[in-house]
N, C-alpha and C positions, 0 to 999 in steps of 0.2 A: 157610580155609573153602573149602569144593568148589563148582563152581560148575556148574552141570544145564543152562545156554541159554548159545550166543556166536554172535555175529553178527565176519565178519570180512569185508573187501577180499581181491579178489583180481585184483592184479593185472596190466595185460597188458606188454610190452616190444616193441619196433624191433630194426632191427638194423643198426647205423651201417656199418658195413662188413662186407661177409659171402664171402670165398671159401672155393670150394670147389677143391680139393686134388688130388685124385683117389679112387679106388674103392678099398678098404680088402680083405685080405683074410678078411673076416671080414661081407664082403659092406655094409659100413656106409661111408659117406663121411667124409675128413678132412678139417675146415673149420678157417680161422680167420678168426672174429667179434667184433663186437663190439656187447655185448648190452644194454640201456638199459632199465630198468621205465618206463614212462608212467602218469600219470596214468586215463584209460580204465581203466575194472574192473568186473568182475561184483561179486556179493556171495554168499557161503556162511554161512547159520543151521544151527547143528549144535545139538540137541534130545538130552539123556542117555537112553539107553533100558537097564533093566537085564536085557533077557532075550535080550542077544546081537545082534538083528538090525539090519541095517544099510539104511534105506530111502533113496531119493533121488526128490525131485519137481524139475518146472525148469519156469519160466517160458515156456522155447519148446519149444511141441511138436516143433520138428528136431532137439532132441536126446536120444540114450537115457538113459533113468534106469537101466538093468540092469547087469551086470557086466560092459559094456563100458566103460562110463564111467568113465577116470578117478582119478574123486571115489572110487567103491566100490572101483575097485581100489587106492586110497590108503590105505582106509580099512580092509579087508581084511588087506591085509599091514603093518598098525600092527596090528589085532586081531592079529594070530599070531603077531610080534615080541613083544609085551606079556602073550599069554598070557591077556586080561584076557576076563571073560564079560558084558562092556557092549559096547553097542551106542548106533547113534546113529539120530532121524530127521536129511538132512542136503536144506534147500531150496537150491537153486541158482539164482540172479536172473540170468540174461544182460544182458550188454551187450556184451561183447567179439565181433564175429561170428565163430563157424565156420568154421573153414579159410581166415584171413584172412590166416594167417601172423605172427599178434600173441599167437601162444604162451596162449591164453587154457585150451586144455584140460590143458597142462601146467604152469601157472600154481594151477588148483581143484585141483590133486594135492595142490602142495608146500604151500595155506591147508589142505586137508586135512589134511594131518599136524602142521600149525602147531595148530588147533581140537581134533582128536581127542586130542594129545598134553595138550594143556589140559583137556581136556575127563574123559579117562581117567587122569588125572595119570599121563600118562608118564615117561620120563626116560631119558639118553644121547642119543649123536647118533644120525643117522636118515640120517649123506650117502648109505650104501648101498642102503638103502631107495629112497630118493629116485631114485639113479642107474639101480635096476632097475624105476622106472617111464617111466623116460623120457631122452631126454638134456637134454632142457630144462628137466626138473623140477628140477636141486639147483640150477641160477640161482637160481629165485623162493625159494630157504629161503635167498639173501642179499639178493639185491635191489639197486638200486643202477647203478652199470656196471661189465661186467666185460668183457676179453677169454677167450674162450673157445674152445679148442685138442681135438685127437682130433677125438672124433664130438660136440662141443660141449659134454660137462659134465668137461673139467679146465678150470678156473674161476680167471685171476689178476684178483683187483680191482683197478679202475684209480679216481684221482680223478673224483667224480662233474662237478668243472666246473659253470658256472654255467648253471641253469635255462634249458632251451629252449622257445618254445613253438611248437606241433604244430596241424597238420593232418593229417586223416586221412583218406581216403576209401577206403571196400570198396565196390567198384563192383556189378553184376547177376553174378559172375562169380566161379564156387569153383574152386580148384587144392586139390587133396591133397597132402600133403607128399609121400609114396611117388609121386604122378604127376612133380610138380616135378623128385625126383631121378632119375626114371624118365627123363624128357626132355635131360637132360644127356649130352652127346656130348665126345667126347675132346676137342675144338675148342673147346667150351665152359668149360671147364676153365681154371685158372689153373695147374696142374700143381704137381710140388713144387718144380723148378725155379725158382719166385720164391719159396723158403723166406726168400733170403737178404734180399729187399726186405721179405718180410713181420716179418723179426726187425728191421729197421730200423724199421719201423711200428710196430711193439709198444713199443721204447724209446722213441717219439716220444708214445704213446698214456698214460705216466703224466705229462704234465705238463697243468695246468689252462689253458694255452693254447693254445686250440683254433684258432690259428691256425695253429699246427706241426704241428697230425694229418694224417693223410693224407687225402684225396679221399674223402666216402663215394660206397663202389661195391659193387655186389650182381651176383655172378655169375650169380644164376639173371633178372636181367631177360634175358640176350641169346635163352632160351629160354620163358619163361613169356609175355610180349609178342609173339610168334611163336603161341601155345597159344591166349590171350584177347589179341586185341588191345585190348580195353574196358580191359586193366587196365591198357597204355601209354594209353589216351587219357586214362584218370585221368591218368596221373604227367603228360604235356603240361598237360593243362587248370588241372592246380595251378602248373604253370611261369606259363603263361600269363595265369592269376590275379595273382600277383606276389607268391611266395612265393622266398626266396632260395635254399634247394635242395631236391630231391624225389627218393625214392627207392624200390620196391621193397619193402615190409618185410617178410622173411624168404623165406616162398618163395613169397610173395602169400596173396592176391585181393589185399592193403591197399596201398597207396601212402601214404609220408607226405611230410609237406612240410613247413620250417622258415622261421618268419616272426622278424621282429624286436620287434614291439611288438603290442598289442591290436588298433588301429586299423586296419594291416594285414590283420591275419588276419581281422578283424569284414569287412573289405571283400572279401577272397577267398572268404569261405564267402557272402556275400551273393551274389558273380557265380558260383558253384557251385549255388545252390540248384534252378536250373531242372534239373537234369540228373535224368531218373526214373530208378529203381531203386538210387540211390547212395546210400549211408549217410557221413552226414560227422557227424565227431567232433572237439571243440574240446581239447585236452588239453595238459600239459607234460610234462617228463619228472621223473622221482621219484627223491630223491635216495637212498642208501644209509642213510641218517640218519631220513629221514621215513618212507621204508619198515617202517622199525623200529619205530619209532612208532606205524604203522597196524595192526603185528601185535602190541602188545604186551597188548592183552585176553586171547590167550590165554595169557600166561605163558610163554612157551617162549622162548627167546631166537634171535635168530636164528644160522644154523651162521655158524662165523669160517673165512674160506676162505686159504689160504697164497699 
């Protein structure tokens, strides 16, 4: 039976360990990360429409609904892969903030294609697709955790490991991903030269003991905290809270932080509330399993990565 409405998650990821490699030429940077879905998500209603066009409304006026966004440009290059003369209305709920560094506008691509494919009964894979919208976008079509290598979408899945629970704060304070890599200086740099530490990292990264993984470290704090110092006083003030470790997530605004139990974290977001203009979020992280789960309304299964 076809189905004409879906409502779907979408949603956002951390980034447990994240260097950067050096400058690629092809003008792109080489990273090796490691990529984690969280809990934290927007939500995407995709509406059948059968005379082709493709609308988008959202929740925050800060963001565009045109054919910048995204969403339409997901939805777009699924229309002209499939051929097909349906369209969608598609509403967009924010909660993940903007340029937080929580992957949230490459995250409403890859539910994009998840919903559209359901929606327009597609069929085949879509990694290409996915990879020519983004490098963060063919993560969210697994989900889960992954190490991820190049410019961040060759994708080895690693053991999800047991549930972590999160804090999260996006302070008064945006970085762009393009300013982010923009601010990286040769110095700042892990170079390729610790290829050979980071292949040792990678074999240490499939086993569910996460007390053998390496240190999480994020190359772009030694210049983003220099940019917005507000976004270092995040990652202090969550130390300082009494959270066991904090980090950076991606290339900012967000700082996260890893507590042990409820009570904890109930106590940390308590001594954070006074701080204006901060956005704090309670969340864990999502396992490859549950992920699956939350997309499985649209019929699509999710891509199997090697």
């Amino acid at each position: 039976m076809s189905i004409t409405s879906l409502k779907l998650p979408s949603f956002a990821k951390i980034n447990r360990l994240l260097k950067v490699l050096g400058k690629r030429p092809d003008g792109y940077h080489e990273i090796f990360t490691v990529l984690q879905t969280i809990s934290l998500c927007d939500e995407l209603e995709f509406e059948l429409r059968t005379d082709g066009r493709l609308t988008l409304v959202c929740d925050d006026p800060g963001i565009p609904t045109d054919e910048t966004n995204l969403v339409i440009k997901a939805a777009a290059a699924l229309q002209q892969k499939l051929e097909t003369s349906l369209g969608a209305d598609i509403k967009l709920t924010k909660r993940i903030p903007a340029q937080g560094g929580l992957g949230g506008a490459s995250s409403n691509a890859a539910v994009t294609l998840f919903g559209l494919s359901g929606l327009w009964r597609g069929d085949g894979r879509l990694d290409r697709l996915a990879r020519d919208l983004g490098a963060d976008v063919p993560f969210f079509t697994s989900g889960g955790r992954c190490v991820a290598t190049g410019i961040g979408a060759t994708l080895h899945p690693v053991d999800d490991g047991p549930r972590q629970l999160l804090i999260i704060i996006t302070p008064n304070a945006r970085i762009s991903t393009p300013k982010a890599y923009a601010a990286l200086k040769a110095g700042s740099l892990t170079t390729m030269d610790s290829m050979p530490i980071l292949s040792s990292s990678f074999g240490r990264l499939f086993t569910n003991d996460t007390s053998q993984w390496p240190e999480p470290e994020n190359d772009f704090e030694r210049v983003i905290f220099e940019i917005e110092p507000e976004i270092e006083r995040a990652k202090r003030a969550l130390l300082e809270a009494g959270v066991r470790g904090a980090l950076l997530a991606g290339s900012g605004a967000s700082v996260f932080g890893v507590v042990d139990d409820e009570v904890t974290r109930e106590r940390v977001i308590d001594n954070l509330k006074g701080e204006a203009g901060w956005q704090i979020f309670s969340c864990e992280t999502l396992s490859r399993a549950e992920y699956s789960k939350a997309m499985k309304p649209s019929g699509f299964p999710l891509f199997t990565l090697s």
